[in-house]
Residue frames as qw, qx, qy, qz and C-alpha x, y, z in Angstrom:
[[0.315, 0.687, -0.228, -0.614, 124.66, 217.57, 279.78],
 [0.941, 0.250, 0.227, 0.016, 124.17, 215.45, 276.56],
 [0.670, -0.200, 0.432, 0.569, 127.69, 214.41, 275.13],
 [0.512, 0.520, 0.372, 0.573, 127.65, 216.26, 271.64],
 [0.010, 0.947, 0.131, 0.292, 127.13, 219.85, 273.38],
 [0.557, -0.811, 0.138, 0.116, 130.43, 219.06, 275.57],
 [0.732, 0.312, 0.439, 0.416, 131.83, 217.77, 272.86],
 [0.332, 0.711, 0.197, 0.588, 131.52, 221.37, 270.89],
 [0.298, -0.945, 0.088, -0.101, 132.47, 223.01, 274.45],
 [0.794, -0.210, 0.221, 0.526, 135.69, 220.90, 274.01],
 [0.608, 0.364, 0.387, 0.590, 136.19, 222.12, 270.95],
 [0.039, 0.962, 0.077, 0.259, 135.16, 225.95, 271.37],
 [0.483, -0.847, 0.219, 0.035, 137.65, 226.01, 274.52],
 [0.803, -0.261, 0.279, 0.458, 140.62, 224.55, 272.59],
 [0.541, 0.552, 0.219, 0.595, 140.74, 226.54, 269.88],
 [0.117, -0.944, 0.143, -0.275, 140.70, 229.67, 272.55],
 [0.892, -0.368, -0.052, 0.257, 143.36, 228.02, 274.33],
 [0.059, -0.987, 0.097, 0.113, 146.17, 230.05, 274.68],
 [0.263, 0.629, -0.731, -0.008, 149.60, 228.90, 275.30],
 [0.529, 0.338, -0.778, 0.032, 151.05, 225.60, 275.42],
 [0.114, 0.013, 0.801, -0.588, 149.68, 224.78, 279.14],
 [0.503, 0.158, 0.242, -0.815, 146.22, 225.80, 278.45],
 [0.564, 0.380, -0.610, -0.407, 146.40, 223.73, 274.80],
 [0.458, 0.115, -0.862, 0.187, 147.32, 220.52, 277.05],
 [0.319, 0.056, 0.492, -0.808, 144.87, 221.18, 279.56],
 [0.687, 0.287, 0.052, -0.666, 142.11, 220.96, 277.00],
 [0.602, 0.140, -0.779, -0.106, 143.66, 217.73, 275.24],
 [0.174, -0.005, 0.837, -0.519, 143.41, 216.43, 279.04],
 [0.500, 0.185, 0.357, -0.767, 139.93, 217.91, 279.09],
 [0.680, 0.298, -0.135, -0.656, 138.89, 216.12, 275.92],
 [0.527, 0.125, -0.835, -0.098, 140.44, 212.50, 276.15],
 [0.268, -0.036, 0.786, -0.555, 138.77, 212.52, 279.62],
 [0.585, 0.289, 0.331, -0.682, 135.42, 212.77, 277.62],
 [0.827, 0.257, -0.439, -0.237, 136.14, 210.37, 275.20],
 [0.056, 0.002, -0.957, 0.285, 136.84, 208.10, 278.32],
 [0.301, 0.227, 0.648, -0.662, 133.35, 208.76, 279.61],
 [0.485, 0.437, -0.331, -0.681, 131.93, 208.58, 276.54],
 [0.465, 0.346, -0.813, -0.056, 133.53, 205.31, 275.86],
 [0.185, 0.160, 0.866, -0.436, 132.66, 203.61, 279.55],
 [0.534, 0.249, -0.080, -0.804, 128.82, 205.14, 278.27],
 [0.734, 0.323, -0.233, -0.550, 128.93, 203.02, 275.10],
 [0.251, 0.281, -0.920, 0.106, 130.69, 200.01, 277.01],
 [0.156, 0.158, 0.579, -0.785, 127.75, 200.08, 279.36],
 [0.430, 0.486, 0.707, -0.281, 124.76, 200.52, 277.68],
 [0.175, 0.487, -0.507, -0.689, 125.66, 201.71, 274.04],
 [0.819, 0.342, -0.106, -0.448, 124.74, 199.34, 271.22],
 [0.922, -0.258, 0.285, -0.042, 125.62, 195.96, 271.54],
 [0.819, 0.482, 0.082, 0.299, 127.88, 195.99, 268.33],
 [0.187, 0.841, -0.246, 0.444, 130.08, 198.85, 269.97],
 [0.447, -0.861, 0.159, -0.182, 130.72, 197.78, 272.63],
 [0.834, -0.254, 0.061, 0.486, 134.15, 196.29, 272.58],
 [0.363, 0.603, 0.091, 0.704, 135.55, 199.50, 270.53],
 [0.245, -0.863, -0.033, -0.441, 134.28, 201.20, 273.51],
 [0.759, -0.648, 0.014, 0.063, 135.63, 199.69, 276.20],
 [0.828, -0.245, 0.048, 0.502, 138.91, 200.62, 274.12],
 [0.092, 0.758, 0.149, 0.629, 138.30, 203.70, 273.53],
 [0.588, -0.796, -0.099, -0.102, 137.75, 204.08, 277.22],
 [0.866, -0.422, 0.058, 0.261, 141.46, 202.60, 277.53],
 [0.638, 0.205, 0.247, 0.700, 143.20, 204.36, 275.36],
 [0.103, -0.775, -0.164, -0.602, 141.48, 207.83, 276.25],
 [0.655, -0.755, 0.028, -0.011, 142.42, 206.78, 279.73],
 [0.837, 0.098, 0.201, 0.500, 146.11, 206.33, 278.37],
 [0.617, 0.403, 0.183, 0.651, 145.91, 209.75, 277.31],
 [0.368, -0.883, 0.088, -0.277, 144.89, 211.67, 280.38],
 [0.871, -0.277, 0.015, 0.406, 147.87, 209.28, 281.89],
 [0.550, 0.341, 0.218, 0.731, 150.59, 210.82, 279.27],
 [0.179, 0.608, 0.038, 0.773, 149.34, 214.31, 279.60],
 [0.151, 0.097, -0.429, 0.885, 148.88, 214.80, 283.09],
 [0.141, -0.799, -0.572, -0.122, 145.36, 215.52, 284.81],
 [0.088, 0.511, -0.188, 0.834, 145.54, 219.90, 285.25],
 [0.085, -0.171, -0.397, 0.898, 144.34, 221.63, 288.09],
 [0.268, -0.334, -0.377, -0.821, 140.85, 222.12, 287.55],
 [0.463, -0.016, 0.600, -0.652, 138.24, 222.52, 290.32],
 [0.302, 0.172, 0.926, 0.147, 135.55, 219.67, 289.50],
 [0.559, 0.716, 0.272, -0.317, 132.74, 221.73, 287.95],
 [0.141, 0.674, -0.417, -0.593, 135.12, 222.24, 285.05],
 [0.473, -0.074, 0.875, 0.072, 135.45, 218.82, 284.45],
 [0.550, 0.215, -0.249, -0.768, 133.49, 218.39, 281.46],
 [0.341, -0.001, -0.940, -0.022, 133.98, 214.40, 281.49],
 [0.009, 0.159, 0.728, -0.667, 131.95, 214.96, 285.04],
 [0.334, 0.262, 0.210, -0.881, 129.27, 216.97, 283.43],
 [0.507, 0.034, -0.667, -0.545, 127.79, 213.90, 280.52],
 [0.510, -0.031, 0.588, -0.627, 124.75, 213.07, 281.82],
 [0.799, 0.455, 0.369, -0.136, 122.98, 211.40, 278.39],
 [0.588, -0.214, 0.693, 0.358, 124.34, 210.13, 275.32],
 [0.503, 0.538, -0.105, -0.668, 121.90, 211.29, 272.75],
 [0.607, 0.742, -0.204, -0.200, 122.61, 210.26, 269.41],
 [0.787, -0.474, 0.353, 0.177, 125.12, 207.82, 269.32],
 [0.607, 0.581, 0.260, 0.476, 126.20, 208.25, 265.56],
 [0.169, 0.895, -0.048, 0.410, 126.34, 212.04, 266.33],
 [0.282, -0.882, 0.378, -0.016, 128.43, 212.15, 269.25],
 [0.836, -0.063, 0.381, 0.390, 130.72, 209.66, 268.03],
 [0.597, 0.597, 0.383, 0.375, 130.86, 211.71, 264.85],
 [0.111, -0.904, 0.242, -0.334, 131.93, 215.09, 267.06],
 [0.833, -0.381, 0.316, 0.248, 134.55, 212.80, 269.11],
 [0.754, 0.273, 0.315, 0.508, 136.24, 211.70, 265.94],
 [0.092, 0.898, 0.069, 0.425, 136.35, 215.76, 265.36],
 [0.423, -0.866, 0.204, -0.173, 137.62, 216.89, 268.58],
 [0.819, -0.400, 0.316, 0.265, 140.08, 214.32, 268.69],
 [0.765, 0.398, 0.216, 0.457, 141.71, 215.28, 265.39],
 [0.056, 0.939, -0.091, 0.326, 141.49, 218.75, 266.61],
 [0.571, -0.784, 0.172, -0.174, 143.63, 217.66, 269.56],
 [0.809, -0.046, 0.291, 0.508, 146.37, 215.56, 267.72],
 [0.482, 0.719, 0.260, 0.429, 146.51, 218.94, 265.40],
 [0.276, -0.926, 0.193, -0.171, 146.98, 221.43, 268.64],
 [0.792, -0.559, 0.198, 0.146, 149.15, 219.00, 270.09],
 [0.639, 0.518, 0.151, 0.548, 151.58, 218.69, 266.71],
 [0.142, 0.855, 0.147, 0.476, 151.84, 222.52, 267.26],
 [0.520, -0.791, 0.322, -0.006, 153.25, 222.48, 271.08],
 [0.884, -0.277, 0.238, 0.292, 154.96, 219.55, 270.20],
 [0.476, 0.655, -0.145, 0.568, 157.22, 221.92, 266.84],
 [0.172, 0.842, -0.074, 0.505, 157.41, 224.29, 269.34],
 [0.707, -0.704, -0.059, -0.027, 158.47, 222.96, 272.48],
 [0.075, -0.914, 0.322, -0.235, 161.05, 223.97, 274.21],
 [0.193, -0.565, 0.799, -0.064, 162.51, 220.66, 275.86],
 [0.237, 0.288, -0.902, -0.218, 162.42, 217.54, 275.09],
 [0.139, 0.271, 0.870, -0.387, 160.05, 216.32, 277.88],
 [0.384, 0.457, 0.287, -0.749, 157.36, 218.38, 276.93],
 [0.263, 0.492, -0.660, -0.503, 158.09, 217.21, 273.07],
 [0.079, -0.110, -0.990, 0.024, 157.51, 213.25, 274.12],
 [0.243, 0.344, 0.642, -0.641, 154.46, 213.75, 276.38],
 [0.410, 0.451, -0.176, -0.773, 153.44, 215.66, 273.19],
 [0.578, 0.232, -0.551, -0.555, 153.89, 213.23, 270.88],
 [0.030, 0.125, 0.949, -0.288, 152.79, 210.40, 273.52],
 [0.262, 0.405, 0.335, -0.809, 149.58, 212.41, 273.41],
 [0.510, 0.382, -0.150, -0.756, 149.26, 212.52, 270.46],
 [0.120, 0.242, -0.932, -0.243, 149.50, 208.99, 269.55],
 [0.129, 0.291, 0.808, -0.495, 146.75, 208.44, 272.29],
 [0.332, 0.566, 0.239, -0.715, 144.56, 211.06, 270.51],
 [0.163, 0.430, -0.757, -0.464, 145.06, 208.73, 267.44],
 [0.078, 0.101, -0.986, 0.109, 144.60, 205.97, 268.62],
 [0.389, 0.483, 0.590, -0.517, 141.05, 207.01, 270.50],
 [0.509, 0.482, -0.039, -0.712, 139.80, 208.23, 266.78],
 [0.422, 0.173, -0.723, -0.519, 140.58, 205.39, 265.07],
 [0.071, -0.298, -0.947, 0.094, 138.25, 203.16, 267.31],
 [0.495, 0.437, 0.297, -0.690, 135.38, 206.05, 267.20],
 [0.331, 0.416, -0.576, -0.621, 136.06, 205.70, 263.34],
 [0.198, 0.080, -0.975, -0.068, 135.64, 202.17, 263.84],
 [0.041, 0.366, 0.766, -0.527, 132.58, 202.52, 265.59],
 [0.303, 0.495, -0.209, -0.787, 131.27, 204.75, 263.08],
 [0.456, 0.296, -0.719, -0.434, 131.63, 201.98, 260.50],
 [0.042, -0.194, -0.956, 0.217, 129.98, 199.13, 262.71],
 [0.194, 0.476, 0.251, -0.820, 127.14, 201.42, 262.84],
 [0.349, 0.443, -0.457, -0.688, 126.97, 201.79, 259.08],
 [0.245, -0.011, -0.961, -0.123, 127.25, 197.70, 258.73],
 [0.088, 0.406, 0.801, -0.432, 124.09, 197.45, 261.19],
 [0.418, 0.507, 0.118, -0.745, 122.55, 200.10, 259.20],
 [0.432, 0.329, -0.609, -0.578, 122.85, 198.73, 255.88],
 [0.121, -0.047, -0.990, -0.060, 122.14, 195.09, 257.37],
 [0.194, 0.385, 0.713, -0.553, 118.78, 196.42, 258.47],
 [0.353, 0.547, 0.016, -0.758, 118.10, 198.13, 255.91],
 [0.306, 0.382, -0.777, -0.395, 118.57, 195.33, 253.74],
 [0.091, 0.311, 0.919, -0.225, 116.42, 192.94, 256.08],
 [0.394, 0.407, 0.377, -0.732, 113.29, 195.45, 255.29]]
């Protein structure tokens, strides 16, 4: 499946997320896919991305660490299911989305949490889910520079 439509199945399935297990599930679910995403554009992305990616990869892989990997049978997997990349601009540009959405749930367990562990992890999480957006962000903007420098060679 191409990366921007699992992307918006991140996102549809966090915002239904229920309680505080489910919520951290789906952060799981969605720094897995901004690893796989990331390996992607370490791999055969655009030459200008790829170091961002390959730390994107690490730091999305930093943040399935922190939260735990759930119980899910592998079809769920969405990380499992990106087959193409499309659009690199656009699915970077839904990443950078989904991750903010997932430092925003994660804020929200982390008021409400009951102990202390659950509170770190949270805000271990969420640092991770920082961290990964500010190298899409960056990647965004390398993009831009390659656009304008081309567009300036014409």
């Amino acid at each position: 499946m191409e990366a921007v439509r699992l992307i918006g199945a991140s996102r549809c399935a966090l915002m239904k997320s229920g309680d505080a297990s489910e919520t951290m599930a789906e952060a799981w679910q969605a720094q897995a896919l901004a690893q796989a995403i990331g390996s992607r554009l370490a791999v055969s992305g655009p030459p200008e991305l790829r170091g961002e990616a390959l730390g994107l990869t690490e730091l999305a892989g930093r943040g399935c660490g922190v939260l735990g990997a759930p119980a899910l049978d592998v079809s769920r997997l969405r990380a499992a299911q990106l087959t193409e990349l499309g659009d690199a601009r656009g699915a970077l540009l839904e990443l950078g989305g989904l991750l903010g959405e997932v430092g925003i749930a994660l804020v929200g367990i982390a008021c409400a949490a009951a102990d202390e562990g659950t509170y770190w992890q949270c805000m271990e999480a969420i640092d991770a889910a920082d961290e990964s957006r500010d190298r899409v962000l960056e990647m965004l903007r390398r993009l831009a520079v390659r656009d304008q420098g081309a567009a300036a060679g014409q």
